[in-house]
C-alpha positions in Angstrom: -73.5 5.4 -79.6 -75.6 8.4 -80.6 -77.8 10.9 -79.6 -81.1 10.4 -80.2 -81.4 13.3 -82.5 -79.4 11.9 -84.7 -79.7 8.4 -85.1 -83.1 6.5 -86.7 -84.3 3.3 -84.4 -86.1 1.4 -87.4 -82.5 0.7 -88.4 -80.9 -0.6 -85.3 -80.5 -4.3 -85.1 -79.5 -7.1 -82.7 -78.9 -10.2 -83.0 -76.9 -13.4 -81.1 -74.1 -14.9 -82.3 -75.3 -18.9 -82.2 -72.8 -21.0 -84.1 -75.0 -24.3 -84.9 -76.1 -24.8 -88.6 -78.8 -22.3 -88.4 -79.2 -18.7 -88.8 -78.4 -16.0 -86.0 -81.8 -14.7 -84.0 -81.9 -11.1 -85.3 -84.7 -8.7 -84.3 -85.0 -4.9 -84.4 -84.1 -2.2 -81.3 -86.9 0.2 -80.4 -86.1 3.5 -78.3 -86.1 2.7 -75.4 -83.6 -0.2 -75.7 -81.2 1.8 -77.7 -80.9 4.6 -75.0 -80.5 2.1 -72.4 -77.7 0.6 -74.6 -76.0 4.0 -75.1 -76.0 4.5 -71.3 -74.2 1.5 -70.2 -72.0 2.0 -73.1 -71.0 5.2 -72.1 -70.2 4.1 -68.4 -68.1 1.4 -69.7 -64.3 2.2 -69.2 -61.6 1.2 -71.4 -60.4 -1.9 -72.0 -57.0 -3.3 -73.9 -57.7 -7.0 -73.9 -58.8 -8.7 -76.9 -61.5 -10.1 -77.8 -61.6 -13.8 -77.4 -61.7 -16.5 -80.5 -65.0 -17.5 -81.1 -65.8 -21.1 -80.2 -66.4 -23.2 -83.0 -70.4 -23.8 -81.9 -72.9 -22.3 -79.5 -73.3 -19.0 -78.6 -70.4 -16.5 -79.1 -72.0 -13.3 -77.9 -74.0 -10.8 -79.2 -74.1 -8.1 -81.8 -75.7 -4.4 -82.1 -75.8 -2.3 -85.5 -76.9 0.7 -85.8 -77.5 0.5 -89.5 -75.0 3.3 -90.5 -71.3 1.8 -89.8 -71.1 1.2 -86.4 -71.6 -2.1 -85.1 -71.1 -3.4 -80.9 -70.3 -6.8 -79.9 -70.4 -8.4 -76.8 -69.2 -11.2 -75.3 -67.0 -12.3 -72.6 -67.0 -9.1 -70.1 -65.8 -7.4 -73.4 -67.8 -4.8 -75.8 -66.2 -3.8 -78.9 -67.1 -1.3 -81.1 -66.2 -1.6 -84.9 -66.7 1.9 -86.9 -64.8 2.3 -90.5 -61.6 1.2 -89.6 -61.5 2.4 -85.9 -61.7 -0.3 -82.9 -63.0 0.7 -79.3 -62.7 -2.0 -76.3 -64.6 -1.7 -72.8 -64.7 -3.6 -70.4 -68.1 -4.9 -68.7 -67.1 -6.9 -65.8 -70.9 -7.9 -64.9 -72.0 -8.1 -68.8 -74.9 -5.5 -68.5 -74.0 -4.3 -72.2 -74.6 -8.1 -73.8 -77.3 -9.4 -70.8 -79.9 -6.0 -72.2 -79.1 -7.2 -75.6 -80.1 -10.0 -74.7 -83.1 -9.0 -72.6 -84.9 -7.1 -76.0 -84.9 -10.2 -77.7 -88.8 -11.1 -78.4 -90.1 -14.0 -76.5 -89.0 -17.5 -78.3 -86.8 -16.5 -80.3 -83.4 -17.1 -78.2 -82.3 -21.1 -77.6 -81.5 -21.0 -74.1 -77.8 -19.9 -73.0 -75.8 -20.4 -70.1 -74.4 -17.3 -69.0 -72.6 -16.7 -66.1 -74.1 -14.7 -63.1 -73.5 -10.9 -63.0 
């Protein structure tokens, strides 16, 4: 993801992928979050499965952009990262990548989701 030198957090966003009429929660990523995020993604190993199609309503995962290209999704036990035209796939068995997404979210502004237990 980044070193910290290198990157500026007032760019980094999130934001859940909620398919029902309405726009997707987005918020902003401070420091801390983005260096927790670059941790797990780091100890994430390699994954060749695809990512599942999206349902056609309710929530589909979540996203991360950094504000300069590179953009993380994750859903699934799967976290992708999209960068130009490269494609990298890990996998995340207990969905630590997407749950700390989800965790930085401000209070209120997620609709409640069912995800399964780690």
């Amino acid at each position: 993801m980044g070193t910290s030198r290198s990157r500026d957090d007032r760019l980094w966003t999130a934001a859940v992928l909620v398919f029902s009429g309405r726009p997707n929660p987005t918020w902003p990523l401070g420091a801390a979050v983005i260096g927790e995020l670059e941790r797990i993604w780091a100890g994430l190993g390699p994954s060749d499965l695809a990512a599942a199609p999206a349902a056609r309503l309710g929530y589909t995962g979540c996203t991360v952009c950094d504000g300069r290209g590179k953009t993380w999704t994750a859903c699934a036990a799967l976290v992708t990262l999209r960068q130009a035209e490269r494609e990298d796939r890990r996998a995340d068995p207990e969905r630590t990548f997407e749950r700390a997404v989800l965790a930085a979210a401000p209070p209120g502004e997620l609709p409640p989701l069912d995800l399964p237990p780690p």
